[in-house]
Each structure stands twice: as structure tokens, then as C-alpha cells.
TIDREN-46963 format. One record per residue (C-alpha): residue in one letter; x, y, z. Coordinates in Angstrom, 2 decimals. Example, Ala and Ser with C-alpha at 12.3 -4.5 7.8 and 13.67 -1.06 7.14 Angstrom:
% residues 2
ATOM_A_12.30_-4.50_7.80
ATOM_S_13.67_-1.06_7.14
***
This chain:
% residues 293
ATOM_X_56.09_2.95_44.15
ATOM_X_55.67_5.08_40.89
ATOM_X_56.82_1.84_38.73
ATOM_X_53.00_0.39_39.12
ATOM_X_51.54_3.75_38.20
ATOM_X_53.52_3.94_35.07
ATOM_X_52.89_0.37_34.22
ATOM_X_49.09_1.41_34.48
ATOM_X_48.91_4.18_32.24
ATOM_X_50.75_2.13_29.81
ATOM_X_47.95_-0.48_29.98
ATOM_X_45.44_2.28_29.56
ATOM_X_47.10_4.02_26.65
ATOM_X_47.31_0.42_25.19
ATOM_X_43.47_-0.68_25.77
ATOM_X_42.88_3.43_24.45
ATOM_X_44.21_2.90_20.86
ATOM_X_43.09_-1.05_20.47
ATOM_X_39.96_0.63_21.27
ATOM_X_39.96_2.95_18.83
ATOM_X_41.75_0.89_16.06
ATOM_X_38.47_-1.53_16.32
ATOM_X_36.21_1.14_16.17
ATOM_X_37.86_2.24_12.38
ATOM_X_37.43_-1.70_11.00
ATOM_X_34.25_-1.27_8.21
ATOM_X_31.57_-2.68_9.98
ATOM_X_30.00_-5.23_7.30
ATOM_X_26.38_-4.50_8.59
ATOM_X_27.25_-0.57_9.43
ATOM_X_24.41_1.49_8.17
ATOM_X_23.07_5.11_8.04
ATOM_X_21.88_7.08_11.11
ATOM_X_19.04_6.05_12.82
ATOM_X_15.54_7.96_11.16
ATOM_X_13.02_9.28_13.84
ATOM_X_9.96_7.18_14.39
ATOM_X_7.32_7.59_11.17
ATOM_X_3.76_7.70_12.54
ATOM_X_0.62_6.25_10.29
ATOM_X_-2.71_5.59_11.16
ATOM_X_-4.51_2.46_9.74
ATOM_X_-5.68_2.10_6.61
ATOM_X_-2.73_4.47_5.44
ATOM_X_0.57_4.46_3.40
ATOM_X_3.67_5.58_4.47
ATOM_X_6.13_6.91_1.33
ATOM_X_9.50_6.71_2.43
ATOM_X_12.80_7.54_0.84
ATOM_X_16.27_7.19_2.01
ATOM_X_19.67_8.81_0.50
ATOM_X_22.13_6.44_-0.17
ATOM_X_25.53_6.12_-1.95
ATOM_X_24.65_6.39_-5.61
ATOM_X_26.88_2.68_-5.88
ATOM_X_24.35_1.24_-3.32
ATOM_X_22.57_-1.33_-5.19
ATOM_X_19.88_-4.52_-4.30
ATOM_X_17.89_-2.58_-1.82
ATOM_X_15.39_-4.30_-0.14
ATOM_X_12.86_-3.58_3.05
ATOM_X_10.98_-5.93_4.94
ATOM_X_8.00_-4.64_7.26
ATOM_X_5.07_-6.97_9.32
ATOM_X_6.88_-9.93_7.61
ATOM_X_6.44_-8.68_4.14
ATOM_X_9.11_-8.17_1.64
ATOM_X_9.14_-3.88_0.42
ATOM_X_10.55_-2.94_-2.94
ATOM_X_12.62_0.36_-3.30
ATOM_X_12.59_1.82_-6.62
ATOM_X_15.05_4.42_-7.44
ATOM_X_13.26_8.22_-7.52
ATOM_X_14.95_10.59_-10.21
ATOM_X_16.31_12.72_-7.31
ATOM_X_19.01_9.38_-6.71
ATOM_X_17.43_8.64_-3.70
ATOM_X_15.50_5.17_-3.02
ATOM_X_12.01_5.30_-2.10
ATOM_X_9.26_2.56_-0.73
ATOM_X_5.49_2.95_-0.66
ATOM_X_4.38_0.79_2.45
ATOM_X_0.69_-0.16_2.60
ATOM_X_-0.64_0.00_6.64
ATOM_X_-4.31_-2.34_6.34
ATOM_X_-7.27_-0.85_8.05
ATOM_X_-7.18_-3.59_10.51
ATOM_X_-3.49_-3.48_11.50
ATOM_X_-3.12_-3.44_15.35
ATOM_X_-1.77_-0.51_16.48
ATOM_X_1.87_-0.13_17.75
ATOM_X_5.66_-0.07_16.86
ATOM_X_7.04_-1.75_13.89
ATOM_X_10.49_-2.13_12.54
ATOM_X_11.20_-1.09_8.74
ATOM_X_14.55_-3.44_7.89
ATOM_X_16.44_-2.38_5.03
ATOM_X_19.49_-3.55_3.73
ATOM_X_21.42_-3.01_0.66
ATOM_X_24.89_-3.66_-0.49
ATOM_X_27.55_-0.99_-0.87
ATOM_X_31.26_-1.70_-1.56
ATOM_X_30.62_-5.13_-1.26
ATOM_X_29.56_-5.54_1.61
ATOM_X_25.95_-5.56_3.02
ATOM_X_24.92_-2.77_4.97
ATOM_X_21.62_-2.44_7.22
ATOM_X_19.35_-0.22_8.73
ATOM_X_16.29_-0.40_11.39
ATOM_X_13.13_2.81_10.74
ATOM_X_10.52_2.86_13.52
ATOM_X_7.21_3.23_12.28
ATOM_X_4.48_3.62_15.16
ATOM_X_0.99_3.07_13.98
ATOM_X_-2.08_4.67_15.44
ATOM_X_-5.43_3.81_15.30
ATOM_X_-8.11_5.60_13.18
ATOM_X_-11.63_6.07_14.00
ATOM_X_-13.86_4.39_11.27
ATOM_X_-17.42_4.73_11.64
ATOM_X_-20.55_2.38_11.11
ATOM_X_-22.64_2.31_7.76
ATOM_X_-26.02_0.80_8.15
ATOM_X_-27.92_-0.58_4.58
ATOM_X_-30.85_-1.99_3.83
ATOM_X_-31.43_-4.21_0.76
ATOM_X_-34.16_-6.45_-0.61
ATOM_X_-33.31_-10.33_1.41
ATOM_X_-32.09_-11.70_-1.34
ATOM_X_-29.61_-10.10_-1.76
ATOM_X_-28.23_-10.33_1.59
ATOM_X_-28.71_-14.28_2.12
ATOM_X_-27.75_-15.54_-0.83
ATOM_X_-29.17_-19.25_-2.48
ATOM_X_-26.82_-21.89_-3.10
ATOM_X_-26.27_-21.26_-6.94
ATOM_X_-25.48_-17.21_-6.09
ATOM_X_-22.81_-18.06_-3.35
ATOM_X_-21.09_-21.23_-5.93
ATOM_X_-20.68_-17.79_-8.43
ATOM_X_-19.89_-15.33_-5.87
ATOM_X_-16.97_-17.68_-4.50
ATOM_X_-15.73_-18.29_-7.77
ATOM_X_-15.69_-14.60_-8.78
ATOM_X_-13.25_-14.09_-5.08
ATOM_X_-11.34_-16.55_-6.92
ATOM_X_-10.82_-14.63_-9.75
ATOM_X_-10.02_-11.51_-7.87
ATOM_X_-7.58_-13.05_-5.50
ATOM_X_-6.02_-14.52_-8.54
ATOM_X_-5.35_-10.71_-10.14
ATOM_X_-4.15_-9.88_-6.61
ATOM_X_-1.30_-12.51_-6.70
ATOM_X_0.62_-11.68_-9.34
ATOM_X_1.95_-7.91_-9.71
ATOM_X_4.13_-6.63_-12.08
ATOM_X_7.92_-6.22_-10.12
ATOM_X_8.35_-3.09_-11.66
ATOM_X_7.30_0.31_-10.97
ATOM_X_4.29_1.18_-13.29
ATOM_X_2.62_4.41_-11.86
ATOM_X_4.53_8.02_-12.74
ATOM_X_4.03_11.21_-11.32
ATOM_X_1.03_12.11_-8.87
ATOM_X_-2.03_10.04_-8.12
ATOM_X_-5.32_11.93_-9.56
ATOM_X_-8.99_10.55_-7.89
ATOM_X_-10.76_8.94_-10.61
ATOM_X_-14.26_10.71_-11.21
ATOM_X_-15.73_14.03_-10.00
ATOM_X_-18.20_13.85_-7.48
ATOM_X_-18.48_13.91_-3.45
ATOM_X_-16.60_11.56_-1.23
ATOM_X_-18.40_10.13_0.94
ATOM_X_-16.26_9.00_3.61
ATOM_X_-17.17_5.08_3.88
ATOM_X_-13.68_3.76_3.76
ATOM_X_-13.13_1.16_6.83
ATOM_X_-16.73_1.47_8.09
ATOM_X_-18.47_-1.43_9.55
ATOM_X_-20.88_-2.41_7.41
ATOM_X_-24.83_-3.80_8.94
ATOM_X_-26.51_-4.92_6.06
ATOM_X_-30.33_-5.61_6.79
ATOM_X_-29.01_-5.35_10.45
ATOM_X_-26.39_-8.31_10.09
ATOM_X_-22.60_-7.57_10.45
ATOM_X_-20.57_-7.77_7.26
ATOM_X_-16.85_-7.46_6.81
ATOM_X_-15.29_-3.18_6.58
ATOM_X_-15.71_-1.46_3.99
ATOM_X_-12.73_-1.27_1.79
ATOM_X_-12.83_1.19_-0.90
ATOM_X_-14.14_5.29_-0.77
ATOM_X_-17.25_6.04_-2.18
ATOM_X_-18.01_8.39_-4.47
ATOM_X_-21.72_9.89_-5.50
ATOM_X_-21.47_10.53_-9.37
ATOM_X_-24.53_11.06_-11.60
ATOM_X_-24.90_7.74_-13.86
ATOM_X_-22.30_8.07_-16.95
ATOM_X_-19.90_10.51_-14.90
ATOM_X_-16.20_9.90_-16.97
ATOM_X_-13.84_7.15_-14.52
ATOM_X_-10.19_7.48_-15.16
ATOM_X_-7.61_5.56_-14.09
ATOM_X_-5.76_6.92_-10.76
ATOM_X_-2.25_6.60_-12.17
ATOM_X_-0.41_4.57_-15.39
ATOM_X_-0.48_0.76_-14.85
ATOM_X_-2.10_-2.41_-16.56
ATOM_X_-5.66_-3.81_-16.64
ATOM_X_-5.30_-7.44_-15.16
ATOM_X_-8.92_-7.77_-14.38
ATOM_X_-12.64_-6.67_-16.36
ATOM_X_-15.60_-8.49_-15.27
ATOM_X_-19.16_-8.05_-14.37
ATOM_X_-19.56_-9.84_-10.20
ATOM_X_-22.40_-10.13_-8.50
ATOM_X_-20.95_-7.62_-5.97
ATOM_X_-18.99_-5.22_-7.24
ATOM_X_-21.10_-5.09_-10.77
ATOM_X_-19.04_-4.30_-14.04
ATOM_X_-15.61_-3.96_-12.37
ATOM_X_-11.83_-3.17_-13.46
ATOM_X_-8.27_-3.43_-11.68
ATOM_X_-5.25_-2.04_-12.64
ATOM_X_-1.99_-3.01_-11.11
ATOM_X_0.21_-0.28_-11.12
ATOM_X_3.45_-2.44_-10.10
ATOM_X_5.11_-3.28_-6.77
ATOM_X_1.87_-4.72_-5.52
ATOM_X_0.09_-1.50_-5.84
ATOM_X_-3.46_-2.14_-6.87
ATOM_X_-6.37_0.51_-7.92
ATOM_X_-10.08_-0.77_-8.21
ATOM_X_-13.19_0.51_-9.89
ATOM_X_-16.51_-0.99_-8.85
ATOM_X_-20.55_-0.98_-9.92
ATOM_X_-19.34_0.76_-13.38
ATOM_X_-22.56_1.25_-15.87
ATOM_X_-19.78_0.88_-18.96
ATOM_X_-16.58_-0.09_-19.29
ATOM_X_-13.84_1.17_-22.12
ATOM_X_-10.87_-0.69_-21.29
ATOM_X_-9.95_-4.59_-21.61
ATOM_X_-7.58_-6.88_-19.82
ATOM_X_-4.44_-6.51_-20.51
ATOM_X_-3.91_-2.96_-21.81
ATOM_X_-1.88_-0.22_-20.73
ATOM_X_-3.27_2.76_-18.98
ATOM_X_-2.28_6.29_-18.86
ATOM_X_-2.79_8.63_-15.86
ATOM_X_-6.09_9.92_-16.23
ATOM_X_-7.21_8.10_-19.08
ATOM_X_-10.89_6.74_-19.34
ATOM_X_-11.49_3.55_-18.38
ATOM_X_-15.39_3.37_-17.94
ATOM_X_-18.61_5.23_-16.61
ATOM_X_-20.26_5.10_-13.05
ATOM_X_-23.12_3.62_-12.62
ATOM_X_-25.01_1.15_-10.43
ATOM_X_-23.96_-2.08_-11.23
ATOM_X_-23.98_-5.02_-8.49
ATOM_X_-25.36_-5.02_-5.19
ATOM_X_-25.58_-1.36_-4.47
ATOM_X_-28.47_1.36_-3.59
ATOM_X_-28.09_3.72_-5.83
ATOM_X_-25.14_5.08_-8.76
ATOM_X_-21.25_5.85_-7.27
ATOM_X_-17.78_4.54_-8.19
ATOM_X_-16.23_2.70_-5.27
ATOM_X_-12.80_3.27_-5.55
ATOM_X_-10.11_0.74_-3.82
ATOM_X_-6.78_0.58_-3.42
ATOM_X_-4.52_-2.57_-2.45
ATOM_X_-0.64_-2.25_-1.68
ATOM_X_1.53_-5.34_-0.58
ATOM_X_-2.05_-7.05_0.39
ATOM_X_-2.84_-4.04_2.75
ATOM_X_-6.50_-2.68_2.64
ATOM_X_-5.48_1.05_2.32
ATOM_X_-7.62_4.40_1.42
ATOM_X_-7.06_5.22_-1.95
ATOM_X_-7.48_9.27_-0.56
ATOM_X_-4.08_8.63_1.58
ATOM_X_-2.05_8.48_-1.79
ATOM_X_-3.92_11.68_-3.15
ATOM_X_-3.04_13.31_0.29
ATOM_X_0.52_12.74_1.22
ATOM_X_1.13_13.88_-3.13
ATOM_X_3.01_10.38_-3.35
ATOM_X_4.75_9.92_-7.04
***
């Protein structure tokens, strides 16, 4: 009767160390521990960095269906700015990233949970025609989206900006980022940029370093510039009264790049200040606030 018994353990020890033999094979697709959930809010940005060997190389995200870039920090570490639009629906996400790492290809899954934000309503009233437009205003106002769209499309694959993020003029924020717009009572799409109440001629300066892809004078947004700072990272400045900068140049952190003023269909003299990441409508304020470099 003990011969079964014996025969059993025997089995177990066996099924024991194949067991733990497959558990030391390199996994291919093996990554990292798993990150806690990252909450944002809508209209935000997360900035998140991950440690990896310093031989890791070709890292890569994907988030909502959109490819993310890393970018090496100086610390070693990889980073990724990820752009959350003001309209996003709220819930859990999956970050994917995957790099490679001693030839093989290694993976890893970051929850991100995204909450909703409270955006208020902004109510304007402006002289009709400005508000239904005639036939010839719309045929320039559609080709002006054009142009801006077209800006939008093709962003350096390189990280431009360096360092911290400053806000581009002195004056007071006025909050208006995401707010549902009524203008002469009629709905209108979010607002999509931060205010900011200047005196006329108050010094702009560009957020961070990155290139001028876009000067222009709309029928919206008045005398207008956008810099694209590199991994689809946009910055906008809107209803200038001057500007001192040209398409295609190079911009420094803080250097001048125009005045505000009151160009375009506004009510009175402020910057409007915009931000665009990865196609995602974010507040410019969220860079400023979570000190991303």
C-alpha cells in the first residue's frame, strides 16, 4: 500500500520543478511591475516616466489609439507627455508600452483613470455680423481652418521644448478654458485656449523653445502664431496687436514673439493662449502646474 504513495510524491516533486523550470524561461513579452492607476481630469496632461535598463531602446506607448513618443530625460529614465482632450469621456484607459531589451521585446500595461472636470458657461454678445457670417467671410474662414489644420499635421519627431514651461504674458487668467461658449445666445463649440486680460502692447513670449510653423492674421483668432515644440506638442497665441516672429524660426523659452492686443473677433484686448498635444485640446495652465520639463 505505501508503493502508490511514493509513486505520488514522485509525480508531485516532478510537476514541482517542471513548474518551476518554466517559470525561469525569459518571458519575450515580460515587463516591469505593474504602476498604480494615474488619475487626470479632462482637458489635462499626464507626464509620465518609467526606469528602464539603460540598453532598453525603441520605446514606444500607445494610448486612446494614438501612438506616444518617449524621449529619454537626463536622469536615464524615459518619459511621455500624454495630452487628455477636454471632451474625453471619462473612465479607464490602458497606457501600452513596449520597448526592446536584450533582444527581445518587452511590454507593459499603466492604468490611467480619467475624471471629469467641471467647465463652466461663457455667454458673449457681438455685433450679428459677426456671428452669422456672409458667404464670402465663411469661403475665408474655412480656408484659414485649412491652414491651421495643415500646421497641426506635421510636428517635428523630436523633442524641441527644454526645461520648464513659463505662461506667456503677465496679466490675470481668466479661467475660460473648456467653457461652453453662447454667442448672441447661439451655442458654439468649447472654448479651447485660457484667457488672459493684458493691457494692449503687454510683451508675449513663447511658453517653451520650439519652431514657428504658422503667422497669420484670421478672421477669428486675429494676428496669430504657433509654435510646435516637437512630439505633437503645440502652443498658440491669438488676437496679437503685433507680431515679432516669422514662420519658420527658432524660439527660445521666453523669448518675444509679439504684443497682445485685440485682433479678430474678440470684445476687448487679451492673449488667448492654447495648447495642442497628440491632437488633444488641453489647458496650457496643466503644463505650468504639474512643472513638466
Amino acid at each position: 500500500m505505501r508503493l502508490p504513495h511514493k509513486k505520488n510524491k514522485l509525480i508531485m516533486k516532478m510537476v514541482l520543478i517542471c513548474l518551476v523550470f518554466f517559470l525561469c524561461l525569459p518571458n519575450p513579452l515580460r515587463g516591469s511591475e505593474s504602476k498604480p492607476a494615474l488619475h487626470v481630469a479632462q482637458g489635462n496632461v499626464v507626464f509620465f516616466s518609467i526606469g528602464l535598463n539603460p540598453k532598453a531602446g525603441s520605446v514606444v506607448g500607445r494610448f486612446l489609439d494614438k501612438q506616444v513618443p518617449f524621449f529619454k530625460k537626463d536622469s536615464g529614465d524615459y518619459a511621455a507627455l500624454i495630452g487628455i482632450d477636454l471632451a474625453q469621456p471619462i473612465g479607464h484607459h490602458s497606457l501600452n508600452i513596449t520597448w526592446k531589451e536584450d533582444e527581445s521585446v518587452r511590454q507593459q500595461k499603466v492604468s490611467i483613470e480619467i475624471g471629469s472636470e467641471t467647465f463652466g458657461i461663457q455667454n458673449i454678445k457681438l455685433p450679428k455680423k459677426m456671428v452669422d457670417l456672409d458667404p464670402e467671410t465663411l469661403k475665408r474662414v474655412r480656408g484659414e481652418k485649412n491652414r491651421v489644420r495643415k500646421a497641426f499635421s506635421r510636428s517635428m519627431q523630436e523633442k524641441l521644448w527644454n526645461g520648464e514651461f513659463v505662461v506667456p504674458s503677465k496679466g490675470k487668467r481668466q479661467g475660460t478654458f473648456g467653457r461652453r461658449r453662447f454667442l448672441n445666445g447661439k451655442p458654439r463649440n468649447p472654448h479651447t485656449g485660457e484667457d488672459i486680460s493684458a493691457p494692449m502692447g503687454t510683451t508675449v513670449l513663447a511658453t517653451n523653445t520650439g519652431k514657428v510653423v504658422l503667422v497669420g492674421n484670421f478672421f477669428f483668432n486675429g494676428r496669430s502664431v504657433i509654435i510646435d515644440h516637437g512630439l505633437g506638442l503645440f502652443s498658440m497665441y491669438f488676437h496679437l496687436s503685433e507680431i515679432s516672429t516669422k514662420e519658420g524660426a527658432v524660439i527660445n523659452t521666453g523669448e518675444e514673439i509679439g504684443r497682445v492686443g485685440k485682433s479678430g473677433r474678440v470684445t476687448g484686448p487679451h492673449l488667448h493662449w492654447g495648447m495642442r498635444l497628440n491632437g488633444a485640446r488641453i489647458d496650457p495652465y496643466s503644463l505650468i502646474e504639474k512643472k513638466v520639463r
